[in-house]
C-alpha positions as a Python dict, from the first residue, in 0.01 Angstrom:
ca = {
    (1, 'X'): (0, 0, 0),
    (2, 'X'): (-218, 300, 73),
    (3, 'X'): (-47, 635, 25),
    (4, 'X'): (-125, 896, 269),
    (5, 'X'): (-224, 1206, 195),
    (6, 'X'): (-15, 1498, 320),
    (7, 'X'): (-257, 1734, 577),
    (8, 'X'): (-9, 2012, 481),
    (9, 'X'): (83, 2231, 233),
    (10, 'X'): (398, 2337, 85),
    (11, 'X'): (440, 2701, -4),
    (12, 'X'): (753, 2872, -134),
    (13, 'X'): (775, 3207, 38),
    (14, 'X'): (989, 3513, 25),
    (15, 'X'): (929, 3744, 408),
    (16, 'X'): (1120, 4060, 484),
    (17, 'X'): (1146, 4182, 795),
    (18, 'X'): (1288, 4494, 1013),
    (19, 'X'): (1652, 4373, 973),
    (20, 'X'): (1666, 4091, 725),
    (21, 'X'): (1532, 3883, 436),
    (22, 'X'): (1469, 3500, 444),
    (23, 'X'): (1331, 3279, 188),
    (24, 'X'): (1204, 2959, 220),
    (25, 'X'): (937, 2696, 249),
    (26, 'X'): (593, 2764, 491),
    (27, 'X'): (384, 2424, 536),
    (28, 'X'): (18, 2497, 548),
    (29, 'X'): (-205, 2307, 776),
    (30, 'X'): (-482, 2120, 610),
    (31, 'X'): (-734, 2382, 763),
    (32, 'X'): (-536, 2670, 636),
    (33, 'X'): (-530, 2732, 282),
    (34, 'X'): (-328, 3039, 234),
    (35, 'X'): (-45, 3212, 372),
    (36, 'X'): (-296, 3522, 545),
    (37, 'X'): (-416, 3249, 718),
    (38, 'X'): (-116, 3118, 868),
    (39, 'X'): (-1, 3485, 907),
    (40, 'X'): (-351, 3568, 1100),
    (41, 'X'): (-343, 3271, 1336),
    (42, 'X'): (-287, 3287, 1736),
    (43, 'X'): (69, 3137, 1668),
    (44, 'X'): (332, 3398, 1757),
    (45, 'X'): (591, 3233, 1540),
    (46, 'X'): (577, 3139, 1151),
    (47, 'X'): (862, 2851, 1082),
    (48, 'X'): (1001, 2798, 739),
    (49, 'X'): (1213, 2502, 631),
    (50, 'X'): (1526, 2554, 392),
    (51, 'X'): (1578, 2897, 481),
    (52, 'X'): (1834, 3066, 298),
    (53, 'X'): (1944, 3442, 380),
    (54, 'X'): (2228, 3699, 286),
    (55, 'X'): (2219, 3689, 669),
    (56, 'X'): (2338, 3299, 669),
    (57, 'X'): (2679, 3135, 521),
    (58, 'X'): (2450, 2822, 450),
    (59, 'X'): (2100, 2767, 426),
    (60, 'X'): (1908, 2672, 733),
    (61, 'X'): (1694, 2355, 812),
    (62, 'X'): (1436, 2506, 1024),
    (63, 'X'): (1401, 2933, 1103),
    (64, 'X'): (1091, 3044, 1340),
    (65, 'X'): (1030, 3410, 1290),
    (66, 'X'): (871, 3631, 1503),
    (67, 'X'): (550, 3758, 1334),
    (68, 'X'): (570, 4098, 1513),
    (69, 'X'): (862, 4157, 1246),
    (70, 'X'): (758, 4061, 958),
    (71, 'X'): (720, 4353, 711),
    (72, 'X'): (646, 4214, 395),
    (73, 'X'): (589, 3808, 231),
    (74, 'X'): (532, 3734, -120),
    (75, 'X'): (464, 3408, -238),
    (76, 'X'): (699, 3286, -496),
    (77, 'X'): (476, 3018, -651),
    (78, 'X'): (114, 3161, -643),
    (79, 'X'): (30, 2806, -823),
    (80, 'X'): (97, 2623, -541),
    (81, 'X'): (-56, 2845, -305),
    (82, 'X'): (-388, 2799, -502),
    (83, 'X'): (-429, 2366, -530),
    (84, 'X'): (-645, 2217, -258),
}
């Protein structure tokens, strides 16, 4: 059996924003290739997968935040941000 080849990233991501702090995991398209991209793009939301947050009792599944309020994201594995 053929594998498939993902057409996204996974990036491990840490974004701060007027009133909390999430971290989590950002899934780049296969035309994107870092996070500025994503950030730059005509979406208005950025959505992160296994979100945890002081904010949160448990972590999340899914969390869509609203660009306009992001502050700050750092990238907690620059590795992974770098393979193609």
């Amino acid at each position: 059996m053929k594998e498939k080849k993902a057409s996204f990233k996974k990036v491990r991501a840490w974004i701060k924003t007027v009133d909390s702090t999430y971290t989590g995991t950002i899934y780049l398209p296969k035309d994107h290739t870092r996070i500025s991209d994503v950030m730059n793009d005509e979406r208005q939301f950025i959505s992160m997968t296994d979100v945890e947050s002081k904010d949160f009792v448990s972590p999340k599944a899914y969390l869509a935040i609203n660009k306009d309020l992001i502050e700050l994201v750092e990238i907690l594995d620059p590795d992974l941000e770098r393979e193609r």
